[in-house]
Structure formats: C-alpha cells, structure tokens
C-alpha positions as CSV (number, residue, x, y, z in Angstrom):
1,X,0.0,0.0,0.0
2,X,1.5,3.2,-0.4
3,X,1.5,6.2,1.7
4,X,-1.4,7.9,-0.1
5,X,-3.3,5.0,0.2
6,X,-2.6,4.4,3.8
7,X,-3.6,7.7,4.8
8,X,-7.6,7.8,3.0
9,X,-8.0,3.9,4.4
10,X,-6.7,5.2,8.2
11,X,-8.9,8.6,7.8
12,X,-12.1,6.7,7.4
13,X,-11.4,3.6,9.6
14,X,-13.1,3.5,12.7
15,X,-10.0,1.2,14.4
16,X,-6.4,2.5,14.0
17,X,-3.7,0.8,12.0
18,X,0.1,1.6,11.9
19,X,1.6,1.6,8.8
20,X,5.6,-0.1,7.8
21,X,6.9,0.2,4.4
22,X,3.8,-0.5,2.6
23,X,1.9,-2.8,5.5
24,X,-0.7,-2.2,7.2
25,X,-0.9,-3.4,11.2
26,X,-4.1,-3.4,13.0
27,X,-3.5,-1.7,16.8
28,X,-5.4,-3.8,19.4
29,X,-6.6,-1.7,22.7
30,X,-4.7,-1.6,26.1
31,X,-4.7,-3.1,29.1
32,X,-5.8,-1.4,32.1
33,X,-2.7,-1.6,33.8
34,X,-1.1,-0.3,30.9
35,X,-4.0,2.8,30.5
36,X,-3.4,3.7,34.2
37,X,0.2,3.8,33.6
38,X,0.1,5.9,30.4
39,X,-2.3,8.8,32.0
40,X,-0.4,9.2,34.8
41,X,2.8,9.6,32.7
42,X,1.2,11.7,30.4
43,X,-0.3,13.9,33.4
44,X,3.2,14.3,35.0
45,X,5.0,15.3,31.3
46,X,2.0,17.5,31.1
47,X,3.2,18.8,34.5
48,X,6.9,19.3,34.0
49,X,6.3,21.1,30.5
50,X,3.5,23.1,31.4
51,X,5.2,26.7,30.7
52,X,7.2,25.0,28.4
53,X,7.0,25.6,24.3
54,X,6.6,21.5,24.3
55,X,3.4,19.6,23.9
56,X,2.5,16.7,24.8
57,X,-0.3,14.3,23.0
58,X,-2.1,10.9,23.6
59,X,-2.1,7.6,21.6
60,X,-4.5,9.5,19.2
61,X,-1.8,11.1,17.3
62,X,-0.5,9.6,14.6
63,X,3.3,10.1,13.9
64,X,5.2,9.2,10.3
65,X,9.0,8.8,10.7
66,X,10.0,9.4,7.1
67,X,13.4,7.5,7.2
68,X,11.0,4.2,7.6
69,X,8.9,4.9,5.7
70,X,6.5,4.7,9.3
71,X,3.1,5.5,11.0
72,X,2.6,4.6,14.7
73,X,0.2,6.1,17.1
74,X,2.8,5.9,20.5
75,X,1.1,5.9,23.8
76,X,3.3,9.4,24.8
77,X,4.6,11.2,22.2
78,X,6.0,14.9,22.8
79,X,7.0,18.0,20.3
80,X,9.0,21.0,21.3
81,X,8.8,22.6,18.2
82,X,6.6,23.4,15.3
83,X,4.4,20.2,14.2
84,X,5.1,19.4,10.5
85,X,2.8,17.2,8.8
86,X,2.5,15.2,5.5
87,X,0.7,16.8,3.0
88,X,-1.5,18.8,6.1
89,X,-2.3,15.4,7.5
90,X,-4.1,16.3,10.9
C-alpha cells in the first residue's frame, strides 16, 4: 500500500492501524494496567512542560517517521517545536 493509500483507508477507519513500508498493522486496545500507567505519565509530562513551548499528545496522534517509511500512534509522544505534517495530515 503506499503512503497515499494508507492515509484515505486510516482517515475513514473506525480502528487504528500503523503503517511499515507499505503494511498495514491493526492496533489492538490496552490493558488497564497499561491505561493507568500511560495517563499518569502523560499527566506528570504535562506537568513538567507546562510553561514549556513543548506539547505533549495521547495515543490518538498519529506520527510518520520518514526515514522508515512509518506511521505509529505511541502511547506518549511529545514535540517541542513546530508540528510538521505530511501533506497537512491532521
């Protein structure tokens, strides 16, 4: 699949799926332990960078590391400069 393609089947799939060099992974849901452990990291980075020029975002942002060619949506993931996206992807 390429990136293109990817990106119109993930923006109008209800689940989320991580893309890798042209494959498409479905994401299964969390654990609780692993929900609890996630907000309260995400709460205390929240914390620390508060008055920061960092922000931090949930497992509902999608990232794409160029050099391979990859989509993941991390549990944490945080950016302390201007967001660039591909091709305006929200």
């Amino acid at each position: 699949m390429s990136v293109e393609e990817y990106l119109q089947f993930e923006n109008a799939a209800i689940e989320k799926h991580e893309f890798y060099k042209g494959e498409v992974f479905a994401i299964s849901g969390a654990k609780l332990t692993h929900n609890r452990i996630t907000v309260n990291t995400l709460a205390a980075i929240g914390t620390v960078v508060k008055h920061k020029k960092c922000q931090p975002y949930n497992s509902d942002q999608r990232i794409y590391i160029d050099q391979h060619k990859l989509f993941i949506y991390p549990d944490i993931s945080i950016f302390c400069d201007e967001v660039i996206t591909l091709n305006n992807d929200e």
